[in-house]
VMD Tcl script that draws the C-alpha trace (Angstrom):
set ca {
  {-9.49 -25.20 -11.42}
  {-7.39 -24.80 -8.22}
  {-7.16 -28.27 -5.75}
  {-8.61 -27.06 -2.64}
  {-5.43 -27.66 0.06}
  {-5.30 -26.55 3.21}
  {-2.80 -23.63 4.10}
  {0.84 -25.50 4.99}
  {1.62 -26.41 8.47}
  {4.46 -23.54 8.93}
  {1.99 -21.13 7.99}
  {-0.89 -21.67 10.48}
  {0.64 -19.89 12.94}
  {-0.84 -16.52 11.25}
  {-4.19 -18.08 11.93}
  {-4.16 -18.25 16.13}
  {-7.87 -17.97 16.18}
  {-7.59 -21.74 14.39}
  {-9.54 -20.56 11.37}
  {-6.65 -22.10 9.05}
  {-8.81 -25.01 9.27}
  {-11.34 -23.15 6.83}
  {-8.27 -21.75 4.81}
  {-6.52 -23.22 1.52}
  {-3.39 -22.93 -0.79}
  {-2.59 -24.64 -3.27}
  {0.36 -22.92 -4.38}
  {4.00 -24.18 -3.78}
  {5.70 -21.68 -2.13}
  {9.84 -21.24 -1.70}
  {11.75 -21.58 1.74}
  {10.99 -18.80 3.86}
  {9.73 -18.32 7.70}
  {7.38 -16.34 10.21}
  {8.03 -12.92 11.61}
  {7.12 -12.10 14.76}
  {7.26 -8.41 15.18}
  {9.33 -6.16 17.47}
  {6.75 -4.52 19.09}
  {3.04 -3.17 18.30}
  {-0.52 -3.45 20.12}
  {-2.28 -5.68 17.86}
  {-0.72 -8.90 18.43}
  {1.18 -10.01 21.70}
  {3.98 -13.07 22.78}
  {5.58 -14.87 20.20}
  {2.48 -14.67 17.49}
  {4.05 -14.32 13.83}
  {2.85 -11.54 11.88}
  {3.91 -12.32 8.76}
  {5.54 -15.02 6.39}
  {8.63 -14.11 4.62}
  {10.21 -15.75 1.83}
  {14.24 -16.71 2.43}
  {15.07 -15.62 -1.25}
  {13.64 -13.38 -4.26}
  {10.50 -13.65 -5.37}
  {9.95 -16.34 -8.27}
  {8.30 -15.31 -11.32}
  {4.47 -15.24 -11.29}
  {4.63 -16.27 -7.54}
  {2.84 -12.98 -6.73}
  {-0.06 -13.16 -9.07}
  {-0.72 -16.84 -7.95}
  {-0.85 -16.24 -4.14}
  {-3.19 -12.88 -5.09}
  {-5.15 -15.18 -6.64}
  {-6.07 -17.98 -3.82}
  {-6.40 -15.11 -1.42}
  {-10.02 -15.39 -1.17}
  {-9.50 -19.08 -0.42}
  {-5.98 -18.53 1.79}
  {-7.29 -15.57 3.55}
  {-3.29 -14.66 2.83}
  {-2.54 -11.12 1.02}
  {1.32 -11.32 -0.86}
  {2.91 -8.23 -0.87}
  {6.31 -7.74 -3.01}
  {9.13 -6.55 -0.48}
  {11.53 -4.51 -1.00}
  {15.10 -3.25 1.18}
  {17.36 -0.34 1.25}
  {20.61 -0.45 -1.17}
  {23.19 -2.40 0.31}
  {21.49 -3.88 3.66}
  {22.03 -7.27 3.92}
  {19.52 -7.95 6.66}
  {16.61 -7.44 4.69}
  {15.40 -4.31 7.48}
  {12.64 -4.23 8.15}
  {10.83 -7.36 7.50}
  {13.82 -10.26 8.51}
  {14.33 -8.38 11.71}
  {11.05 -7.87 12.80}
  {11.27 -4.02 13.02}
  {7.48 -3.74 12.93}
  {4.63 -2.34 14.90}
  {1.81 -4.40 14.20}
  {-1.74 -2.89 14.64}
  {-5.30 -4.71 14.58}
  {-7.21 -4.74 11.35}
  {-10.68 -3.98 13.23}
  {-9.21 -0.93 14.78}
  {-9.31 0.47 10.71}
  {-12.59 0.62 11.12}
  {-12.61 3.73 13.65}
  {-10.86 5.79 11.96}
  {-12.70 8.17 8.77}
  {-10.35 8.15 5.70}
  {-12.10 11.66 4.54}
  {-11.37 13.30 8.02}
  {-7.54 11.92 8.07}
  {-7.06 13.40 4.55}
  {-8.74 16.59 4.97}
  {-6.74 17.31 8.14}
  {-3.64 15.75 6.64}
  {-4.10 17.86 3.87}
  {-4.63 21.17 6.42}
  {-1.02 20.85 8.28}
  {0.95 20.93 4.73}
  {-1.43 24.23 4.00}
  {-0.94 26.11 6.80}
  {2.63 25.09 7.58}
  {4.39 27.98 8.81}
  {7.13 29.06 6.62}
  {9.47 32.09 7.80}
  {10.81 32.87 4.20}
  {8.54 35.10 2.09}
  {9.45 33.30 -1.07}
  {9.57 30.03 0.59}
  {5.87 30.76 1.58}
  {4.60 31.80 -2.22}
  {6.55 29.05 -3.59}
  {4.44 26.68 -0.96}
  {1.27 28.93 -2.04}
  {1.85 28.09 -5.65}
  {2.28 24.35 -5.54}
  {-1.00 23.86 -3.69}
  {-3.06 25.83 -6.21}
  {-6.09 25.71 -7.07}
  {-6.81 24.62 -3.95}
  {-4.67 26.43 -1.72}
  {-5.70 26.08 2.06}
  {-9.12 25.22 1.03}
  {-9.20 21.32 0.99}
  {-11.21 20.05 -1.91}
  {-13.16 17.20 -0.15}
  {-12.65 13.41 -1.43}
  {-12.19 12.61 -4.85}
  {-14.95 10.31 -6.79}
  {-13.96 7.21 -8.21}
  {-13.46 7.80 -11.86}
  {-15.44 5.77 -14.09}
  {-13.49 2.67 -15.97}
  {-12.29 2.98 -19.44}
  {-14.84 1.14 -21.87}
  {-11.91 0.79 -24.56}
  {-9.64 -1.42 -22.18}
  {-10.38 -4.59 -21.15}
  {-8.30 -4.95 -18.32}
  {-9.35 -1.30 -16.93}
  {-11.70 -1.94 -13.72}
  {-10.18 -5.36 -13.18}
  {-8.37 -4.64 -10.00}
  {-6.67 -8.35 -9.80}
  {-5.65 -7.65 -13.60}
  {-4.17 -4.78 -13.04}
  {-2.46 -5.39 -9.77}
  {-0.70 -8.65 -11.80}
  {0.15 -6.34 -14.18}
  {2.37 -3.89 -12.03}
  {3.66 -6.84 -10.22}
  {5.38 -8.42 -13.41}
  {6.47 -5.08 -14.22}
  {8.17 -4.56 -10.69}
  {9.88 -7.78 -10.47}
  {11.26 -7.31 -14.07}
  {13.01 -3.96 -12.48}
  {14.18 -5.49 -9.47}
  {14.05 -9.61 -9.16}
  {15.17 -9.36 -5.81}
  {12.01 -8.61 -4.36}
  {11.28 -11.06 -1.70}
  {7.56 -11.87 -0.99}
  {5.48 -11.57 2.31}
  {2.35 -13.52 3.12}
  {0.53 -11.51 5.79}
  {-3.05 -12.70 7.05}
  {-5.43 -9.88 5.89}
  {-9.01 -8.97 3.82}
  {-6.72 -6.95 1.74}
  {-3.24 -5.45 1.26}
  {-4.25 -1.94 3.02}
  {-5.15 -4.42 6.33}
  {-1.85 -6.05 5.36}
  {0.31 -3.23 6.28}
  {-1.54 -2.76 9.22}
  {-1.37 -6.08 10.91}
  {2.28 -6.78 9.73}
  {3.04 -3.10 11.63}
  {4.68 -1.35 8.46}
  {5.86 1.82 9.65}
  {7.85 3.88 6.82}
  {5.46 6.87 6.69}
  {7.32 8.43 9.64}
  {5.43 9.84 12.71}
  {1.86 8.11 10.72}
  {0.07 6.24 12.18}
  {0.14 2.70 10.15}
  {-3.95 2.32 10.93}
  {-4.61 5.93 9.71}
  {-2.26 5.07 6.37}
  {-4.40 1.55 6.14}
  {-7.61 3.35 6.72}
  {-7.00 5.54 3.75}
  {-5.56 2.93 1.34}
  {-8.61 0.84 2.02}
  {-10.69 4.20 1.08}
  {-8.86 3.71 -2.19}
  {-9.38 0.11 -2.91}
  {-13.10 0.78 -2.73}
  {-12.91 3.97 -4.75}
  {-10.24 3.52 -7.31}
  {-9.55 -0.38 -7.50}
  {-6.18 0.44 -5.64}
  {-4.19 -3.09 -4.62}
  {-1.09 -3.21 -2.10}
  {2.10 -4.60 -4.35}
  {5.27 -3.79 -3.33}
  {6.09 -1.97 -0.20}
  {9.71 -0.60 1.08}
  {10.97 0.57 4.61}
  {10.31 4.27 3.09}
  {7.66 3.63 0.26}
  {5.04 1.72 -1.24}
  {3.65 0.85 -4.67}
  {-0.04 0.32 -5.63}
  {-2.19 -0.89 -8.85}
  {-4.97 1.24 -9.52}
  {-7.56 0.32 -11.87}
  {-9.98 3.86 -12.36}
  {-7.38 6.44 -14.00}
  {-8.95 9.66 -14.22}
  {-10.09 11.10 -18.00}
  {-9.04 14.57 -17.58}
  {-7.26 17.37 -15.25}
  {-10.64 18.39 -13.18}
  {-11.10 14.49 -12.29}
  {-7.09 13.89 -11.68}
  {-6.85 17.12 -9.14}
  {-8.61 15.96 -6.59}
  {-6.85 12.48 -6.36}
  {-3.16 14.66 -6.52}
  {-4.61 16.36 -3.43}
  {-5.42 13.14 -1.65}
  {-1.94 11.64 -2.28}
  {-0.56 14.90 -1.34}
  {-2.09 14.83 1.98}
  {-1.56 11.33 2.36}
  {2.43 11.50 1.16}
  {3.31 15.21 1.05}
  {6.66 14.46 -0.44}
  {5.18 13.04 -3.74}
  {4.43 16.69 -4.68}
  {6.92 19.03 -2.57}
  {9.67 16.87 -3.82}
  {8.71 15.01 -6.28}
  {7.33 17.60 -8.42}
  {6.74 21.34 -9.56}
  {2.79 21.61 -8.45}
  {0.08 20.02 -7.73}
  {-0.99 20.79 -10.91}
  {2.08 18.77 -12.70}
  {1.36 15.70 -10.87}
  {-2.02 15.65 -11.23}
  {-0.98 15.59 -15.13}
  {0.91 12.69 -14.49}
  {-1.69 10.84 -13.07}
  {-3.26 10.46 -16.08}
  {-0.99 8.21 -17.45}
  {-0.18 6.55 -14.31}
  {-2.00 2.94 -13.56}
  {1.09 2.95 -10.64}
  {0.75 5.17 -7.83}
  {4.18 5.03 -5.58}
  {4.64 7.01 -2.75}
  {8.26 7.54 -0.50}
  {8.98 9.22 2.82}
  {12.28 10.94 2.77}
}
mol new
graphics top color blue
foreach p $ca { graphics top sphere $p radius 0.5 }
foreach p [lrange $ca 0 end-1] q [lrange $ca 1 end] { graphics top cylinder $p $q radius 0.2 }
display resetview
């Protein structure tokens, strides 16, 4: 059983509302220091949005902090930087654009897809074969958007599937054993979607960051989906409810399609292909180019 602690001194500056008094963690963490953030409308002066650590991540520091965040009111995310900068961009240098987590709440994850989903289908393309080659990756759908996918139901044969904390531990081990020089961020949040809102991530180009959040909070509810490691041009998430076959799996393909277009238009041959590979994904990454 966790000591109850209350949050470190050098973090309560995430909590200007005071409520760090009601907040604990227990959990040593490494050197490191507050962010305050370029620029953004949810947070104004000198207010930190984030805490970042000075160094890489230590092992299991992630799945610790995940775990007191019902108790911290902290969310760790794994952070990552582009090869060779040596300023840590975004995150050291405050390059963010923080927005407020209540503002998620106006905006309707099904509309943002659905009309996400209707600019990449009706792009105009000049060249004939250009256009057919467009037509044929969106199939079966086409222009016709296929509404929001259900949550698939959990696998009764593993006992981790439907844990979302499991799971999100689970791709965090595996992501620090790729790169161990993933630093970590403490950002004050209900989840990791609100995370990247109030810290101001702002890699998915001309997004909005509380239109992104709005959706990847859609997808915790839905699919068990957890924040883990995000990038100045990409993210990583856990998700728990994989679907069982290619009618469940098209759907989601054609969310994450809307939601990162150049998943399928680079990443892949179809729609179709990566919805295959979704079925043996329990990692959903997504990159900007």
């Amino acid at each position: 059983m966790i000591d109850r602690a209350p949050v470190p001194a050098d973090l309560r500056p995430l909590f200007p509302d005071g409520a760090a008094v009601q907040a604990a963690l227990s959990t040593p963490l490494p050197p490191g220091r507050l962010i305050v953030a370029a620029g953004g409308d949810g947070h104004g002066g000198d207010a930190p949005v984030m805490w970042l650590s000075d160094g890489p991540a230590p092992a299991g520091l992630w799945e610790e902090l995940q775990r007191e965040h019902p108790r911290s009111g902290l969310w760790p995310l794994l952070l990552t930087r582009r090869a060779g900068d040596q300023e840590f961009r975004p995150w050291a240098t405050g390059e963010l654009h923080p927005v407020r987590a209540d503002l998620l709440n106006s905006h309707d994850p099904a509309a943002l897809l659905q009309g996400w989903w209707t600019v990449e289908a009706e792009f105009p393309v000049d060249d004939p074969e250009e256009a057919e080659d467009r037509r044929r990756i969106l199939e079966p759908f086409g222009v016709d958007w296929p509404g929001p996918a259900p949550a698939p139901r959990p696998a009764e044969d593993d006992p981790e599937d439907g844990d979302p904390d499991a799971a999100a531990a689970a791709v965090a081990r595996w992501l620090l054993r790729h790169d161990p020089g993933l630093r970590i961020g403490l950002v004050r949040a209900g989840s990791g979607a609100e995370a990247l809102a109030v810290c101001g991530w702002t890699a998915a180009g001309n997004h909005d960051p509380g239109e992104l959040a709005a959706v990847l909070r859609s997808w915790e509810r839905r699919f068990g989906a957890r924040v883990v490691e995000v990038g100045p041009d990409g993210l990583r998430l856990s998700a728990t409810a994989q679907p069982d076959d290619l009618d469940e799996a098209l759907p989601i393909a054609a969310e994450h399609l809307a939601f990162c277009p150049d998943n399928v238009f680079q990443g892949t041959e179809s729609l179709v292909d990566y919805a295959q590979e979704l079925l043996l994904e329990n990692c959903w990454s997504f990159w900007w180019d």
